[in-house]
Backbone as CSV, one residue per row, in Angstrom:
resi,resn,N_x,N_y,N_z,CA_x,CA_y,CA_z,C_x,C_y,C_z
1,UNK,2.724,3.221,42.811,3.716,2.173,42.734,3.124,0.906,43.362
2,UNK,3.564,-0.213,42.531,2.764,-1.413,43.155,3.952,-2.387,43.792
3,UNK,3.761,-3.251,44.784,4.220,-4.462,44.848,4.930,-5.375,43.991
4,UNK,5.922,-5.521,44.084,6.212,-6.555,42.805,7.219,-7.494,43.521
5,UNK,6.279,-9.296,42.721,6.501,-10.243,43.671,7.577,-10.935,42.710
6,UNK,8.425,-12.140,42.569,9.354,-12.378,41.928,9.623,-13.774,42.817
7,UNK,9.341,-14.540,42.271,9.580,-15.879,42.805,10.586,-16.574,42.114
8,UNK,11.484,-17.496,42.868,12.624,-18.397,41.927,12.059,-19.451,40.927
9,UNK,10.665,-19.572,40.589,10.525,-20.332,40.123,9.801,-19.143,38.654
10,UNK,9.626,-17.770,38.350,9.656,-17.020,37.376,10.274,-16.302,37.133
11,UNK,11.328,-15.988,38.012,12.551,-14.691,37.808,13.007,-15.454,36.290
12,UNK,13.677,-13.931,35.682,14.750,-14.176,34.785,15.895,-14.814,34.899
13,UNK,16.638,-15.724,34.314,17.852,-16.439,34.841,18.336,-16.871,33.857
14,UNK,19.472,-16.883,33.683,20.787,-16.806,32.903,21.771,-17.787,33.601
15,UNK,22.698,-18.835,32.894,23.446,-19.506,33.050,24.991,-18.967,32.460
16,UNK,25.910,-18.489,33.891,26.827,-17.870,34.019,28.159,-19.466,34.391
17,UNK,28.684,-19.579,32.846,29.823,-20.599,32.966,28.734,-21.985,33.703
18,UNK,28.983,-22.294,34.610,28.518,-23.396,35.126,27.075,-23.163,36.173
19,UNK,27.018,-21.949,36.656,25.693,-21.503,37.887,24.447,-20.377,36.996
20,UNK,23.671,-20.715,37.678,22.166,-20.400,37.447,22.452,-19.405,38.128
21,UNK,21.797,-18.339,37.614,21.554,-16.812,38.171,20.560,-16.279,37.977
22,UNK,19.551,-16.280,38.877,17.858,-15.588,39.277,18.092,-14.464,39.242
23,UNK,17.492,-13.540,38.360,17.380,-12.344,39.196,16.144,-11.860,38.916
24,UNK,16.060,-11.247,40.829,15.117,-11.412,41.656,14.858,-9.694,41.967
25,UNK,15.256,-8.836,41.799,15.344,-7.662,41.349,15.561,-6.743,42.161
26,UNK,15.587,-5.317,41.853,15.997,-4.231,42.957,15.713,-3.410,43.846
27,UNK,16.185,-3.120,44.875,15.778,-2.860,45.767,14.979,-0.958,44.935
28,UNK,14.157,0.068,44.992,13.859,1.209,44.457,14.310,2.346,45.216
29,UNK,14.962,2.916,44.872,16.026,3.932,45.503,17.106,3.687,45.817
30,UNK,17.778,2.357,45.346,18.677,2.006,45.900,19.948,1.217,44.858
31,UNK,21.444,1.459,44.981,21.845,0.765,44.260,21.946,-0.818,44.239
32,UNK,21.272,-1.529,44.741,20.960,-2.659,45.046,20.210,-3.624,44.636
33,UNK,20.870,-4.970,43.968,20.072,-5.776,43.335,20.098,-7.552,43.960
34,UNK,18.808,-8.035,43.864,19.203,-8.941,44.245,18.857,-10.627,43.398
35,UNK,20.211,-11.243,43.366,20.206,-12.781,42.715,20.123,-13.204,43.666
36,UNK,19.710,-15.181,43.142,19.297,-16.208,43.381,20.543,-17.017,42.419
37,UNK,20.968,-17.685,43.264,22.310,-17.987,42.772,22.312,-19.910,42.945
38,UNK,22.569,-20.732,42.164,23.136,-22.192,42.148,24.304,-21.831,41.828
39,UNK,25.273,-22.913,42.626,26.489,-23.215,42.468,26.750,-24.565,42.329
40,UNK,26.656,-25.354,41.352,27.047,-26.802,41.659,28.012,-26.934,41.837
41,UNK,28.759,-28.343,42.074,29.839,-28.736,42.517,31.188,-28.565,41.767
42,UNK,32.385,-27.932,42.248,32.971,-27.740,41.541,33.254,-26.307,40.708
43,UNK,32.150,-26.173,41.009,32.288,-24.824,40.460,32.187,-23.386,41.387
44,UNK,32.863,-22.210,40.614,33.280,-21.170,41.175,33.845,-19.711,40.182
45,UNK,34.304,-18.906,40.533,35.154,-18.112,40.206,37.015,-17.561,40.775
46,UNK,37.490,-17.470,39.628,38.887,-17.095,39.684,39.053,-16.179,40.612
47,UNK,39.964,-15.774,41.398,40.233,-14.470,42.156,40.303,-13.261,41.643
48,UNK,39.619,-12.403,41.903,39.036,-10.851,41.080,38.769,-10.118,42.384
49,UNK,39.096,-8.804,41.855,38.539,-7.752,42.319,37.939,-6.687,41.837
50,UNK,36.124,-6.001,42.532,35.426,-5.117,40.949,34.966,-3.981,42.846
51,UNK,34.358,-3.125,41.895,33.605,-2.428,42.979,32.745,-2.309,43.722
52,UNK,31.918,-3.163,42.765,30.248,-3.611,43.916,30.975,-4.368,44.952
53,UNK,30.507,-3.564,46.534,30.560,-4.827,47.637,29.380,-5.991,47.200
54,UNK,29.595,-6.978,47.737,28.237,-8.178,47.872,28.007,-8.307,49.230
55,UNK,26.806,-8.388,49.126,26.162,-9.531,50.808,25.922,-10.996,50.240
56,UNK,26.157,-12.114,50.962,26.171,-12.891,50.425,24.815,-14.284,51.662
57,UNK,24.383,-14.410,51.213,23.386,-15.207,52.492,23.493,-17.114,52.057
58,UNK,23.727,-17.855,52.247,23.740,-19.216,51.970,22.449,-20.190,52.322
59,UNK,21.658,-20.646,51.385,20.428,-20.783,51.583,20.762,-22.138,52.048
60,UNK,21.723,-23.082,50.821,21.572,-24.455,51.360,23.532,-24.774,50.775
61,UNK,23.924,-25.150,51.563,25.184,-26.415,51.232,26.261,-25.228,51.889
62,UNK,27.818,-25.871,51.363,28.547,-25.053,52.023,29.587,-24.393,50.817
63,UNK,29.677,-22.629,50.994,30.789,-21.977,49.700,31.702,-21.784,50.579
64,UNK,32.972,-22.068,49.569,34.662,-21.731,50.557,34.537,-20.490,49.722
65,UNK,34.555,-19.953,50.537,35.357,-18.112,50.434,36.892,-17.640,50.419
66,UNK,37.200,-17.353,49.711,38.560,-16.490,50.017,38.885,-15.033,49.808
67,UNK,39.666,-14.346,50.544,40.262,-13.414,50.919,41.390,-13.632,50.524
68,UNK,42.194,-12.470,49.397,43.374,-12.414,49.652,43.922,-11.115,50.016
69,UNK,44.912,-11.408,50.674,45.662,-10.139,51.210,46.527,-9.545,50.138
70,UNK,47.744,-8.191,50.214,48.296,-7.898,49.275,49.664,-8.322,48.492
71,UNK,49.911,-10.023,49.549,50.832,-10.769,49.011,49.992,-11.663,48.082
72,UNK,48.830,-11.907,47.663,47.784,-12.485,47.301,47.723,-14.105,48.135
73,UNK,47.948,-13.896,49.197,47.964,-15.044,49.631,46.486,-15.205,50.789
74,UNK,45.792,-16.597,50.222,44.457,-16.342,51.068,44.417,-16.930,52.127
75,UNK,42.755,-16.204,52.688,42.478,-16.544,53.841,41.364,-17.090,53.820
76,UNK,40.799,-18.736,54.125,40.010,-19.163,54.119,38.920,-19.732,54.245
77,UNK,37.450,-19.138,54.024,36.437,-19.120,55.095,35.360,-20.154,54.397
78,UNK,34.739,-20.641,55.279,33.693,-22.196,55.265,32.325,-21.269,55.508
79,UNK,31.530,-21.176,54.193,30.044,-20.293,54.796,29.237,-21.555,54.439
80,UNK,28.334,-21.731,55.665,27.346,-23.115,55.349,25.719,-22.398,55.596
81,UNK,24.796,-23.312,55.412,23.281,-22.814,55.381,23.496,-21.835,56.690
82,UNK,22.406,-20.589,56.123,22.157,-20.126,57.410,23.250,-18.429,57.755
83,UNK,24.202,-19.081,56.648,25.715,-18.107,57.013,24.923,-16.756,56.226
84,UNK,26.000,-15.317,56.305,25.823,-14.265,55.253,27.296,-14.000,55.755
85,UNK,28.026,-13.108,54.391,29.184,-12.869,54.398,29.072,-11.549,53.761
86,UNK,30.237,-10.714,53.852,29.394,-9.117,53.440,31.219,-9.376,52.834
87,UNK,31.375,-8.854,51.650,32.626,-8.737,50.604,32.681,-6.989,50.167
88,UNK,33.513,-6.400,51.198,33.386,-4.878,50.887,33.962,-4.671,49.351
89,UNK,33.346,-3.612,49.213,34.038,-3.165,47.816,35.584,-3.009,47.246
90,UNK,36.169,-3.883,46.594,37.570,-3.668,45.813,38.094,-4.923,46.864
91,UNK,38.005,-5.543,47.249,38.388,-6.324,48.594,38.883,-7.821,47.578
92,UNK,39.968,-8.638,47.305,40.245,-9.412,46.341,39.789,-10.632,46.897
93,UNK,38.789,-11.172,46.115,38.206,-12.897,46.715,37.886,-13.454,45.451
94,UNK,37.132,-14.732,45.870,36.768,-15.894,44.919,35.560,-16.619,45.691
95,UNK,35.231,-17.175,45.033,34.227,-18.759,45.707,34.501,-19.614,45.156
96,UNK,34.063,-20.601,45.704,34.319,-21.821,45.001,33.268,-22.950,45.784
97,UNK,32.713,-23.808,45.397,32.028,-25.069,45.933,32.517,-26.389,46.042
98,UNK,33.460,-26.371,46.705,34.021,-27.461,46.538,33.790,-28.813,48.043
99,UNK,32.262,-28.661,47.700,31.374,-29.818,48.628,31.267,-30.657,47.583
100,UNK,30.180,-31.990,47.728,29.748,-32.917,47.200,28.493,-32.469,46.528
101,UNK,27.723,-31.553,46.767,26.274,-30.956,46.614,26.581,-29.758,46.363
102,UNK,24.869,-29.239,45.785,25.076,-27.958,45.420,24.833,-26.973,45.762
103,UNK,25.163,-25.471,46.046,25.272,-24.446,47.048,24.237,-23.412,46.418
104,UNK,23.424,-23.234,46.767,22.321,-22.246,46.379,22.563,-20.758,47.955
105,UNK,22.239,-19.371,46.975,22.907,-18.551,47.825,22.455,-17.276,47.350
106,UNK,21.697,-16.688,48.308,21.294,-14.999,47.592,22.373,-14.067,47.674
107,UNK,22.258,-13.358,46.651,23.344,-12.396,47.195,22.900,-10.487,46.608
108,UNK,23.757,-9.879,46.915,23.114,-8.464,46.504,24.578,-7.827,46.054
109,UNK,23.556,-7.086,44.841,25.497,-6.369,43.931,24.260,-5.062,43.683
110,UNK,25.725,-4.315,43.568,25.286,-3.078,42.559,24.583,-3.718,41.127
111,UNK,24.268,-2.591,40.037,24.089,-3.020,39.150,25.189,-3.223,37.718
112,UNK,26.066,-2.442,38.408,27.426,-3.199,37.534,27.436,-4.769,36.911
113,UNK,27.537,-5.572,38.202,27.810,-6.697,38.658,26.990,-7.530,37.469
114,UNK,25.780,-6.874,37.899,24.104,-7.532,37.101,24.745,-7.552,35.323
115,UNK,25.326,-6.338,35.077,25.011,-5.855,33.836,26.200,-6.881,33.373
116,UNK,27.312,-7.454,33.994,28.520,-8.095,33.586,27.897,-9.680,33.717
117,UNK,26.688,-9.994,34.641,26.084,-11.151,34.640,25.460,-11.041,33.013
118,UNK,24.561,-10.207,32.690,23.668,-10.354,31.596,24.432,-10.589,30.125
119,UNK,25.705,-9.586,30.816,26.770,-9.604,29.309,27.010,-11.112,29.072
120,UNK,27.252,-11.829,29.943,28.124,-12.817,29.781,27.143,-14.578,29.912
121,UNK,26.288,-14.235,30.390,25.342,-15.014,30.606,24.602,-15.919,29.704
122,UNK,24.160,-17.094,29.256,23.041,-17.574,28.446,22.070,-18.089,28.816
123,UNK,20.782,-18.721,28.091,19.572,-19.274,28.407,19.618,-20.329,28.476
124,UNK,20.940,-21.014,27.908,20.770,-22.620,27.712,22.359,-22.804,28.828
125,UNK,21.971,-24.059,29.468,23.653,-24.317,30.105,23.906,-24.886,29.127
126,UNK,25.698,-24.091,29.533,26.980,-24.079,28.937,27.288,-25.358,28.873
127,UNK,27.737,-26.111,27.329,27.952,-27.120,27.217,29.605,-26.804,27.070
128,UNK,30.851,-27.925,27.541,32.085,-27.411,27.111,32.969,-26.568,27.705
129,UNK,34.366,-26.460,27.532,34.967,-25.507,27.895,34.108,-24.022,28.064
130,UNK,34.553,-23.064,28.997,33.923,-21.620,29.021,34.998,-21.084,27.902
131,UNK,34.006,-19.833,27.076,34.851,-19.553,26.232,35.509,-18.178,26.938
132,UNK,36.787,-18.563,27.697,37.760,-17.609,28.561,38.103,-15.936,27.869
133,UNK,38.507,-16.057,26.503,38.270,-14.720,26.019,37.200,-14.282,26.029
134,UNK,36.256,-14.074,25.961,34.757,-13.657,25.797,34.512,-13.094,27.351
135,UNK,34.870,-13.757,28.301,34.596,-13.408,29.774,35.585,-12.872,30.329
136,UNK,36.779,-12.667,29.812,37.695,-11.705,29.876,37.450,-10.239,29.667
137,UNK,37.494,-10.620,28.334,36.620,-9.091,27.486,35.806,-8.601,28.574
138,UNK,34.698,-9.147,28.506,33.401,-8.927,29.507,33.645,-8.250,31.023
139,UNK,35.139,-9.421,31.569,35.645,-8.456,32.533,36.010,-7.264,32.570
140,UNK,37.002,-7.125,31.439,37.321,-5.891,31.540,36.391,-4.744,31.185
141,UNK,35.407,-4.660,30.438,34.276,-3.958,29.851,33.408,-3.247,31.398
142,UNK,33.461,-4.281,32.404,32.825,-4.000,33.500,33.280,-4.008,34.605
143,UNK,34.598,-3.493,34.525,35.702,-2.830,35.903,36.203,-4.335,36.461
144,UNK,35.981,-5.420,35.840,36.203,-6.810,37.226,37.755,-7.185,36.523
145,UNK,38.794,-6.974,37.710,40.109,-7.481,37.560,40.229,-8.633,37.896
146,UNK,40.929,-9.825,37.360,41.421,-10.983,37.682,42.796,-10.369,38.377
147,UNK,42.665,-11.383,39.794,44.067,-11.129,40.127,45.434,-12.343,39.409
148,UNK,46.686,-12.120,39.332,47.593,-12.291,38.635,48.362,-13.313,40.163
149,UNK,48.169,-14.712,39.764,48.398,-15.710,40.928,49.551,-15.864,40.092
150,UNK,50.651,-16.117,41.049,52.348,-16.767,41.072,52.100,-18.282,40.946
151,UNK,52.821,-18.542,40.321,52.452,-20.115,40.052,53.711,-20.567,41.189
């Protein structure tokens, strides 16, 4: 077995809705994989809950985190350079970037996670609305629930 090196500037990467997704690959023996993640501004994900826990490490800028509890009402955390945040498994959150700049951030999933990145993912950024059925589907195909917010 050899070494295998994987730099952000040759990993595979896929453009998920609005963020760049490296991946930087897996740990061997282990269910564990690891991305290279951009988040520009503004952008994020809906509140869901799937089974891969994440570790989450923040290379540069700052992601708002949320937690919701089982009234779905959140709790809200500021991770800036330097931070890691660990998101146990089934646990209901979101991110979001809602700095001026853009949030670059490793993180580690099962390979679920990966396989719902690749489903849904393209080579070229997304010009336009995201097409919401398609990543629905995709959710559901790969265990990830949207939670159901009260307006």
């Amino acid at each position: 077995m050899n070494i295998e090196v994987t730099s952000a500037n040759n990993a595979d990467y896929l453009w998920v809705v609005a963020d760049r997704i490296r991946f930087l690959g897996g740990v061997p023996g282990s269910d564990l994989e690891l991305l290279d993640i951009e988040v520009p501004p503004g952008s994020g994900t809906p509140p869901h809950v799937h089974e891969s826990p994440e570790l989450i490490y923040i290379l540069e800028g700052e992601l708002t985190l949320r937690q919701f509890d089982a009234d779905l009402l959140p709790r809200e955390i500021k991770a800036g350079t330097g931070t890691s945040a660990i998101v146990p498994s089934r646990v209901p959150h979101n991110y979001s970037n809602e700095s001026a700049g853009p949030v670059r951030m490793l993180v580690m999933l099962a390979p679920s996670m990966i396989a719902f990145f690749r489903d849904i993912g393209s080579e070229r950024r997304p010009e336009g609305a995201p097409d919401f059925a398609r990543i629905g589907a995709a959710m559901a195909r790969h265990g990830i629930e949207t939670l159901s917010m009260a307006a």
